[in-house]
C-alpha positions as CSV (number, residue, x, y, z in Angstrom):
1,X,-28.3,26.5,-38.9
2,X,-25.4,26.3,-36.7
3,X,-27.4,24.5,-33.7
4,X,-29.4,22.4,-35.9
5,X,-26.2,21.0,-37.4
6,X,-25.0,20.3,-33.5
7,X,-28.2,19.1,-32.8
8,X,-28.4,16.3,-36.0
9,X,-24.8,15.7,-35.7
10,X,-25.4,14.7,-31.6
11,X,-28.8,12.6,-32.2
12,X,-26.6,10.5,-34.9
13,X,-23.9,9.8,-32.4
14,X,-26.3,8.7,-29.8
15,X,-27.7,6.4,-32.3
16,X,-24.8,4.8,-33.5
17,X,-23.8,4.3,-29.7
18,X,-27.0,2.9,-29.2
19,X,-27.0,0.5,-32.1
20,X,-23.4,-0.6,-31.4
21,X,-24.2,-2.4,-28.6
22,X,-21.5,-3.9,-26.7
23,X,-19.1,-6.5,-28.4
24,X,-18.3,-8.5,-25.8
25,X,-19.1,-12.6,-25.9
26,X,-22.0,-13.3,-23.4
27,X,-20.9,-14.7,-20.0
28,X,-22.2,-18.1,-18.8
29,X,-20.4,-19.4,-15.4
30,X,-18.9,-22.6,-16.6
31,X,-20.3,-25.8,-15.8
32,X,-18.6,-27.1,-12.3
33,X,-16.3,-30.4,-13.4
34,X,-16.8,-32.1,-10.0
35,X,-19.8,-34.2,-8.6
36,X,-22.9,-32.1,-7.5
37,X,-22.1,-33.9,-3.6
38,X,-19.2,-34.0,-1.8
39,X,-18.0,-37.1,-0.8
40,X,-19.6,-39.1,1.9
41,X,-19.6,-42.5,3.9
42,X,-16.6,-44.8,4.4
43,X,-13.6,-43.0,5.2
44,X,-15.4,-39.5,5.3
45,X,-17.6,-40.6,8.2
46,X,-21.3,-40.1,8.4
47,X,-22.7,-36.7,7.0
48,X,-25.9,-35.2,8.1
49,X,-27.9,-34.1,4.9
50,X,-28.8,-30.9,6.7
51,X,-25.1,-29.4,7.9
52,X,-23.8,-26.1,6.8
53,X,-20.6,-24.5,7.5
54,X,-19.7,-22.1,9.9
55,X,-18.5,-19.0,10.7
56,X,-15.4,-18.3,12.5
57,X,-16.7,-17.2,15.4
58,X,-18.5,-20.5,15.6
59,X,-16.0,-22.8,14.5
60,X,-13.9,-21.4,17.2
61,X,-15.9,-20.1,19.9
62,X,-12.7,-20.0,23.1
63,X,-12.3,-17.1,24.1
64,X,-8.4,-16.7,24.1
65,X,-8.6,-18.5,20.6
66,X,-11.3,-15.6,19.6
67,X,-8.6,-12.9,20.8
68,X,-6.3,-13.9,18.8
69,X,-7.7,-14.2,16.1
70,X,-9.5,-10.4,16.1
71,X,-5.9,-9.4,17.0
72,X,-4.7,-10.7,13.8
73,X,-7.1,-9.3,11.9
74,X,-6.2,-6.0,13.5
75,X,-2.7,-6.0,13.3
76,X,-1.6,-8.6,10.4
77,X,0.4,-6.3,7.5
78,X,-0.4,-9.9,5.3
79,X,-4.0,-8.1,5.4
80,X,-3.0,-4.9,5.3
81,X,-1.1,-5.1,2.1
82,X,-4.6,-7.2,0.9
83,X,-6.5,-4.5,1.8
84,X,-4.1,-2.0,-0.1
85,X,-4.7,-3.9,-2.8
86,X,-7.9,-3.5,-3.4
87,X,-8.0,0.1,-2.8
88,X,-5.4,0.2,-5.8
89,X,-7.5,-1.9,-7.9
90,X,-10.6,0.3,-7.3
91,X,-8.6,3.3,-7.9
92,X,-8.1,2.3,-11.2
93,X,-11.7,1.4,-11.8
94,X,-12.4,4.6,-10.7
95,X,-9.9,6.1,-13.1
96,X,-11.0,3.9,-16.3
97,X,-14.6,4.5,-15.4
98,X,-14.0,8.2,-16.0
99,X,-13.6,7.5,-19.2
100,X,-16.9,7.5,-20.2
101,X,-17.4,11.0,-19.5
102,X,-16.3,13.7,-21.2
103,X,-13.5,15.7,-18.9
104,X,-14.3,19.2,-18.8
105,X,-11.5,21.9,-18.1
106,X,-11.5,25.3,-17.7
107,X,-9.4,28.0,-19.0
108,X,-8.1,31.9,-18.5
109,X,-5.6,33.1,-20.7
110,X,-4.1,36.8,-20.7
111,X,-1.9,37.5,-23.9
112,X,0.3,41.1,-24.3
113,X,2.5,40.9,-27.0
114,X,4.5,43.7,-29.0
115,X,5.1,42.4,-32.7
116,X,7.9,44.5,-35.0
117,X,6.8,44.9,-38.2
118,X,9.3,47.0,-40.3
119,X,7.5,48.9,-42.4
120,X,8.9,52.4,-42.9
121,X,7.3,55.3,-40.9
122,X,5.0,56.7,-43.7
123,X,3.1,53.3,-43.8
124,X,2.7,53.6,-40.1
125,X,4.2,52.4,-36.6
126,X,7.0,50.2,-36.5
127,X,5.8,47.6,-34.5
128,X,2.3,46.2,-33.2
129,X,0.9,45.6,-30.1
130,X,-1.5,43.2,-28.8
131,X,-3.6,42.7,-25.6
132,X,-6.0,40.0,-25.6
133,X,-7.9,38.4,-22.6
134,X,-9.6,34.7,-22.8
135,X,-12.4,32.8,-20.5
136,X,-13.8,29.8,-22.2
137,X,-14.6,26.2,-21.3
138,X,-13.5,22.9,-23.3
139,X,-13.6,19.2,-24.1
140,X,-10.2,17.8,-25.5
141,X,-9.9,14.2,-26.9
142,X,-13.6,12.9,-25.7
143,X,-13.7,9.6,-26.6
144,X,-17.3,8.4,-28.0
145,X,-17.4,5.1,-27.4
146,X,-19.8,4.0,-30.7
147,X,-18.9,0.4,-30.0
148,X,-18.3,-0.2,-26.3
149,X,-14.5,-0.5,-26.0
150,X,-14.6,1.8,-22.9
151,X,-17.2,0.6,-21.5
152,X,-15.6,-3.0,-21.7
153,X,-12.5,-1.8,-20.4
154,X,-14.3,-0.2,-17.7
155,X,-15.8,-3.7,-17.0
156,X,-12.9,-5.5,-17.2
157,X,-11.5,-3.2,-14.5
158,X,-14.3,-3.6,-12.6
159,X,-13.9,-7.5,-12.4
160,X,-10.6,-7.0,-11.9
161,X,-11.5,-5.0,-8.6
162,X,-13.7,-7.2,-7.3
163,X,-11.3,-10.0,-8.0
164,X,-9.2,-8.3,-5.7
165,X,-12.0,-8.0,-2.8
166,X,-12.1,-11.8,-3.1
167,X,-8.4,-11.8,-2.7
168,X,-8.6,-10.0,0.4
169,X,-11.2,-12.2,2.0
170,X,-8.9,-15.4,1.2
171,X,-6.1,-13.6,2.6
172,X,-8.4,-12.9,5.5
173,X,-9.5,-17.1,5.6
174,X,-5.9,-17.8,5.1
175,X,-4.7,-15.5,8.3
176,X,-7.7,-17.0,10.4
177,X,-6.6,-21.1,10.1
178,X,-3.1,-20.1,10.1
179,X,-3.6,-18.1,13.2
180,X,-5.4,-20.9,14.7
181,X,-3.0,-23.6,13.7
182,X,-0.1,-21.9,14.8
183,X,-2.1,-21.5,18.6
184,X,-2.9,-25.0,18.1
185,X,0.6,-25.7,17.8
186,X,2.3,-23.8,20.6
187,X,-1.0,-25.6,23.1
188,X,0.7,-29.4,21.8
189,X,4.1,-28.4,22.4
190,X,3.4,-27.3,25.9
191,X,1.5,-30.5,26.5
192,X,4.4,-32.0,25.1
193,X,6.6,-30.1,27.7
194,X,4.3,-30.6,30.2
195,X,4.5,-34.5,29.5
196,X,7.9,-34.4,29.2
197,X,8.1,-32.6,32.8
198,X,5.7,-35.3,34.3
199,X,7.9,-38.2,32.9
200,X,11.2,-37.1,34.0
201,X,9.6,-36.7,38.2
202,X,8.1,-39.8,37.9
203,X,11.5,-41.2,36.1
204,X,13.7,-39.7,38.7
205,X,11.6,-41.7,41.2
206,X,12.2,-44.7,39.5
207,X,15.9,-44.0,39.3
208,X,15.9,-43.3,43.0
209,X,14.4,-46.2,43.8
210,X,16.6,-48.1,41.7
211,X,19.6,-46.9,43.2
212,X,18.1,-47.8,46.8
213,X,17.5,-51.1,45.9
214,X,21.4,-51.1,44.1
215,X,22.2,-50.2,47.7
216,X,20.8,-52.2,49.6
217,X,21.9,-55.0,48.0
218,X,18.4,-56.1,45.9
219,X,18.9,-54.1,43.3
220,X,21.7,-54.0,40.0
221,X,23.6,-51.6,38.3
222,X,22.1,-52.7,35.5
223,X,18.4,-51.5,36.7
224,X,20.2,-47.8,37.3
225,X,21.5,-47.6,34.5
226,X,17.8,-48.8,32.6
227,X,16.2,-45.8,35.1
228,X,19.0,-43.4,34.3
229,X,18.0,-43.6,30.2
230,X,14.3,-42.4,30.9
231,X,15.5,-39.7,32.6
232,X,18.2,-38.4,30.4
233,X,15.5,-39.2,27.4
234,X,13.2,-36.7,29.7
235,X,15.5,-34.1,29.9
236,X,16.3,-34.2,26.7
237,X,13.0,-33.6,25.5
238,X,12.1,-30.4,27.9
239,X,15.4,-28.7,26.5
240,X,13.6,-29.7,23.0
241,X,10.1,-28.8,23.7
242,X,10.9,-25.5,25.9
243,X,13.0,-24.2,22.6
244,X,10.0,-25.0,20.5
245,X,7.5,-23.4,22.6
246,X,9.6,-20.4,22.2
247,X,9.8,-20.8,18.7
248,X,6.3,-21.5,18.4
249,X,5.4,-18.2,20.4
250,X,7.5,-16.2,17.9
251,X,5.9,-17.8,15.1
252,X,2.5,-16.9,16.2
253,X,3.7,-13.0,17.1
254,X,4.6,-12.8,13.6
255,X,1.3,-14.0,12.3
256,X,-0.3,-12.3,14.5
257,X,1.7,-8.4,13.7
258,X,1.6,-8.3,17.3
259,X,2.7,-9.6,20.3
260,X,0.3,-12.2,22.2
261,X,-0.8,-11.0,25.5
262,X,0.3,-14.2,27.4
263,X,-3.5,-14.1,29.0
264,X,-4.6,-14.9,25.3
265,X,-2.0,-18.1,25.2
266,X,-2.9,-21.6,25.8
267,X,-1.8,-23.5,28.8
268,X,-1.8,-26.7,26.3
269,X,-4.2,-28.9,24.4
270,X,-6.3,-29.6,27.4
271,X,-6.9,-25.8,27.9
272,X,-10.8,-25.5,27.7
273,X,-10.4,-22.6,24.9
274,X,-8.5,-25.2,22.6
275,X,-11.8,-26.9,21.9
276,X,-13.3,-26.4,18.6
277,X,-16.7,-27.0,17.0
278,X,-17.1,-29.6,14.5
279,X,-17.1,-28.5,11.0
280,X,-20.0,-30.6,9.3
281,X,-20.5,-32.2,6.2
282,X,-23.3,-33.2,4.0
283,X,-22.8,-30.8,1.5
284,X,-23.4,-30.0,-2.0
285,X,-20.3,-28.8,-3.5
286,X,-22.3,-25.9,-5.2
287,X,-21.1,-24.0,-2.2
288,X,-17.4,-24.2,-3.0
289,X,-17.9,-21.6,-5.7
290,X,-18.6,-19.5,-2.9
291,X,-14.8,-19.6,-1.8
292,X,-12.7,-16.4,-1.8
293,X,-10.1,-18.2,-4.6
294,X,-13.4,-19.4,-6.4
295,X,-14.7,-16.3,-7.2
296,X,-11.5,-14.5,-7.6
297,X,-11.3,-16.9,-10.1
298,X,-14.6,-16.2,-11.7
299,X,-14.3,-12.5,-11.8
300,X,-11.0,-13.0,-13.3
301,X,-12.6,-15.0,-16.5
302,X,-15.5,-12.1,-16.6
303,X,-12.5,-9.4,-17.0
304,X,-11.2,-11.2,-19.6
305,X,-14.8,-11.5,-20.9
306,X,-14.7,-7.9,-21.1
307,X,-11.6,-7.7,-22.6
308,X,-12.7,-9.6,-25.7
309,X,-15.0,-6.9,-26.5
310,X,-12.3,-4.3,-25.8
311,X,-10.5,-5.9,-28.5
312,X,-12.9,-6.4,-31.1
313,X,-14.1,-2.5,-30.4
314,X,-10.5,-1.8,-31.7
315,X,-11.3,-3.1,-35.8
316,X,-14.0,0.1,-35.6
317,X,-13.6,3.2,-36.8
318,X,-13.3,6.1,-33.2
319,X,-14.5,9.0,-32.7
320,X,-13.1,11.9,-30.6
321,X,-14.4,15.3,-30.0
322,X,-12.6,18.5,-28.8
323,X,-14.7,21.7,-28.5
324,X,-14.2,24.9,-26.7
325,X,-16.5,28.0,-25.6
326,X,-15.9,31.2,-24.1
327,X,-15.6,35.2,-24.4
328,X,-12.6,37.2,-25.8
329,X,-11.4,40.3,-25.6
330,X,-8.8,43.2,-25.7
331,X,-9.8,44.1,-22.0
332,X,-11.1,42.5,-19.0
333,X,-14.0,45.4,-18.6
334,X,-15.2,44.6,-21.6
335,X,-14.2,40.5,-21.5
336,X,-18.5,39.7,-21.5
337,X,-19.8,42.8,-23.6
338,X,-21.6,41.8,-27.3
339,X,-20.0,39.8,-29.9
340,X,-17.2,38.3,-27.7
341,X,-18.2,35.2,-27.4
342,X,-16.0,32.5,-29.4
343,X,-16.4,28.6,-30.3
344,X,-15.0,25.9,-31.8
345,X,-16.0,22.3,-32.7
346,X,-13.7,19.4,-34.2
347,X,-15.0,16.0,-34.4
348,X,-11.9,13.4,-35.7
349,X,-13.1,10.2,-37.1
350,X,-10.5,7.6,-37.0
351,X,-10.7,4.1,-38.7
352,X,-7.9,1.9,-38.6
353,X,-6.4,0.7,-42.1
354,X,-3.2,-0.8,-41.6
355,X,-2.0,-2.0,-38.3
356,X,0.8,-4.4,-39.4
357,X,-1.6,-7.2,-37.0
358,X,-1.2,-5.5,-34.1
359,X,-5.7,-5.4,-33.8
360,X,-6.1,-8.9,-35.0
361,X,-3.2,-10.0,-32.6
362,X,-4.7,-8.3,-29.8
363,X,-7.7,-9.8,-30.5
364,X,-6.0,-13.4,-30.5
365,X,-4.4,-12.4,-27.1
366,X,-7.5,-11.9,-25.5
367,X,-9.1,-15.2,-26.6
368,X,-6.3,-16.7,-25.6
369,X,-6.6,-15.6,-21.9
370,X,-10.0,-16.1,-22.0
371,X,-9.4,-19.3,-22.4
372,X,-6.9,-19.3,-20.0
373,X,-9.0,-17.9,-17.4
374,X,-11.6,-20.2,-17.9
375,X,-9.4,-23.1,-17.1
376,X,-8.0,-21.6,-13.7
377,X,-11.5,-21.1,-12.9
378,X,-12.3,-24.5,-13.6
379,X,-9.0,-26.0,-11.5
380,X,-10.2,-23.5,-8.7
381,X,-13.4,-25.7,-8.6
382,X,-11.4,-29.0,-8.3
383,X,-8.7,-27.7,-5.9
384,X,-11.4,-26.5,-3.7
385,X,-13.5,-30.2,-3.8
386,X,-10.2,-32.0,-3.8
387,X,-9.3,-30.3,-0.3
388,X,-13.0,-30.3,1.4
389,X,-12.7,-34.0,0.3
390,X,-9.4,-34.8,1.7
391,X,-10.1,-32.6,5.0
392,X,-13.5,-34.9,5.3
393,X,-11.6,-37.6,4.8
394,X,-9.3,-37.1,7.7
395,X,-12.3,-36.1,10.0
396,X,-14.2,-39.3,9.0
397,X,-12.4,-41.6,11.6
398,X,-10.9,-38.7,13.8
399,X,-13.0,-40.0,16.5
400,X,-12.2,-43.5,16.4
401,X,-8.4,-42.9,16.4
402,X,-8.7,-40.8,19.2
403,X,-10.7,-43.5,21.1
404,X,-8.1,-45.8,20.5
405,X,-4.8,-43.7,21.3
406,X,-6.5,-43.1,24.2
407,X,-7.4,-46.7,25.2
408,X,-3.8,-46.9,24.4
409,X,-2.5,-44.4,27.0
410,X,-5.1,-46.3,29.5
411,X,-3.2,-49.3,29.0
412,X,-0.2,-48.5,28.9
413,X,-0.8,-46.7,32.6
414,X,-2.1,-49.8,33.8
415,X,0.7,-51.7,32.7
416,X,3.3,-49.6,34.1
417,X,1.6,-49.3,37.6
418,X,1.4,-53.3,37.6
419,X,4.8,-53.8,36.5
420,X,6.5,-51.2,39.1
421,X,4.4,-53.2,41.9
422,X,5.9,-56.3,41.2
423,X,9.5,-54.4,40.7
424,X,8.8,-52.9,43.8
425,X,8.1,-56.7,46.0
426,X,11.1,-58.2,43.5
427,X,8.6,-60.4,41.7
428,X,10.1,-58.9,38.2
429,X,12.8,-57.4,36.7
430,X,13.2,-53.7,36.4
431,X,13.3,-54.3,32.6
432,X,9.8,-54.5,32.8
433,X,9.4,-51.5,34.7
434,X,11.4,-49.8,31.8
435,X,9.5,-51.2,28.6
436,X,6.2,-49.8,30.3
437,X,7.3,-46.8,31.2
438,X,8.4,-46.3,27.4
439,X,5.7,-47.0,26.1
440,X,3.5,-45.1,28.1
441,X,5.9,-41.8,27.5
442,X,5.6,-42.7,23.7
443,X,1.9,-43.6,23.9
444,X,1.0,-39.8,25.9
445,X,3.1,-37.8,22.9
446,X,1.1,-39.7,19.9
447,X,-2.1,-39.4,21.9
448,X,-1.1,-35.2,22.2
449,X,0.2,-35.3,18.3
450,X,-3.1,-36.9,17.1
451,X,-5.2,-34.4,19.5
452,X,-3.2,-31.6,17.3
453,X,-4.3,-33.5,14.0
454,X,-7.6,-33.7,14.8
455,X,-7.9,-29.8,15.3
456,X,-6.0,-29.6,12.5
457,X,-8.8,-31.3,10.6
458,X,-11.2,-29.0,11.9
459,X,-9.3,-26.1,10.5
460,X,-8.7,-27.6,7.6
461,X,-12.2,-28.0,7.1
462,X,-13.6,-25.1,8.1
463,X,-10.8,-23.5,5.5
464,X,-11.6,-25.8,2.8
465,X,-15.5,-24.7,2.9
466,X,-13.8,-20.8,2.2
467,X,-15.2,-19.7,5.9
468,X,-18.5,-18.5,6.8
469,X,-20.5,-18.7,3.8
């Protein structure tokens, strides 16, 4: 009768946990609130209909620039704490998943006690002795989860740990276009230097050919003292740029977590490693929600998904088993003779009556940051079309600018070889000499400064688009 009671009493609790089903709201990803293409034409340049992003290794294929970058994602602690992170989180999806089983302990107990019971002698010994020896197995507090709340926690913690694998691969995109832009940056300010250094030699010249002339009798003080600004201006720059470069190297160490074997440095922005591949367009912006922040996002609105049901499992009534089996006995020889054997059974219904609110405001709660979670993941979307917009936007006439700071530098050559040939037969003033010489100088740090931004736009790209994808 016993086991037929266990038996009805188990088949009913299977079927109310079957019938419960879970109480959760169904998920459907929300609908994107941008345009189905990314932006092309005009400013953004021409797209070709058939581009798809790239991978790092791709997008950055130099071989110093390649060994850097694995070197940071060796060494950065930014990903190591990431990576940290999600073994936490999927700790404690491990630990809330466990939940759903029942935890089954094992016990041995050994009892010797000597009880006084003071009765007088003609009713028998004064005291009582007791020897008592215990093996059993038990469930304590098993949750049966008749309407889901467990298993919707358990899902919510599941999101929750694969939200934090998405945060680790966007810590991972964020250490990779850092890395890069910081490399990029230490390659312009030693172009920079490197310009700088040219300048002041070919400056120097210009003074000392100035002063010849002053000496000779051609020439004015007024021309040395024009020659002697370009130079100071020149030597003012290198003690500017050198401190930067240094500054720059020490920023990339850091990203890095190591320092940057100086074969893995750039010699400037014309080193052959500093050029990158082109990051195209022509895409539908259905692969942003690919992004590491994207679907961090999502998972984050399916926790909270989850945790709706977890909330409306609370207004039902629980249910919580604790049983035990085993063998007792006054001694161990005879701890598994006939008629030691010992059970117990206690099933505890619980249904909530009065909770002064604290269910129903629970239940608000999570709506709430449902709802909450549903607009990050919807600003997610736009942040990520805004930036692949704005990074095409500044790669659209890249090319064009280029060509014409570099027609500018051409120029401004020309004009500064003509005009020191006529300073040089007195057919000019030096004045002239000076103005070209100026502008060249200016024309050769804006042409190395837009080189930087239009890597930078490749970067920025290639982040925008969340990576390989």
């Amino acid at each position: 009768m016993i086991r037929r009671a266990h038996l009805a009493l188990g088949t009913a609790l299977a079927l109310l946990a079957g019938c419960a089903g879970p109480l959760e709201p169904p998920y459907h990803r929300p609908a994107a609130p941008v345009p189905a293409d990314l932006p092309s034409g005009g400013a953004y340049g021409a797209q070709a209909s058939d581009a798809r992003p790239l991978d790092w290794r791709t997008a950055f294929p130099g071989r110093k620039l390649q060994g850097v970058i694995q070197l940071a994602l060796d060494q950065s602690r930014d990903l190591r704490i990431a990576a940290a992170q999600v073994e936490t989180a999927q700790a404690q999806f491990q630990t809330q998943r466990a939940a759903l089983l029942p935890a089954i302990s094992g016990t041995a107990s050994a009892l010797r006690a000597q009880e006084y019971l003071g009765l007088p002698s003609q009713f028998g010994p004064p005291d009582f002795n007791l020897t008592e020896y215990a093996l059993g197995l038990g469930v304590t507090n098993y949750q049966v989860d008749l309407f889901g709340r467990v298993r919707s926690l358990t899902r919510a913690a599941f999101f929750q740990y694969l939200a934090s694998r998405e945060g680790r691969r966007e810590a991972e995109l964020t250490l990779i276009s850092t890395t890069v832009t910081d490399w990029l940056t230490l390659a312009s300010d030693m172009s920079l230097l490197q310009v700088s250094k040219d300048t002041l030699v070919a400056a120097q010249a210009s003074l000392d050919l100035a002063t010849a002339r002053l000496d000779g009798g051609v020439g004015t003080a007024l021309d040395v003292a024009n020659a002697r600004t370009v130079v100071e201006q020149a030597r003012s720059d290198i003690a500017r740029y050198t401190t930067q470069v240094a500054q720059d190297r020490d920023a990339l160490d850091l990203e890095v977590g190591t320092q940057v074997p100086s074969d893995l440095l750039p010699t400037g922005l014309d080193d052959p490693d500093a050029v990158l591949t082109h990051v195209p367009g022509g895409l539908r912006s259905s692969l942003l929600l690919a992004r590491p922040d994207v679907r961090q996002a999502e998972d984050q609105l399916r926790a909270a998904k989850a945790d709706i049901g977890a909330a409306r499992a609370a207004f039902f009534p629980s249910l919580s088993l604790t049983s035990t089996g085993g063998v007792t006995s006054a001694s161990v020889a005879s701890l598994f003779s006939p008629g030691t054997a010992v059970w117990s059974f206690a099933p505890t219904l619980t249904a909530p009556i009065f909770q002064g609110g604290a269910n129903l405001a629970g239940l608000k709660n999570a709506k709430a940051q449902d709802r909450l979670a549903v607009a990050q993941y919807e600003k997610a979307i736009q942040t990520a079309f805004r930036e692949t917009a704005d990074a095409l936007a500044a790669q659209g006439e890249m090319s064009r600018r280029l060509a014409a700071q570099q027609g500018l530098v051409d120029a401004a050559a020309e004009s500064l070889r003509l005009s020191t040939a006529l300073y040089e037969r007195g057919q000019n003033t030096y004045l002239d000499v000076l103005t070209a010489r100026r502008t060249l100088y200016a024309a050769q740090q804006s042409l190395i400064t837009t080189r930087l931004l239009a890597a930078n736009t490749v970067v920025s790209l290639y982040t925008a688009l969340g990576g390989g994808l």
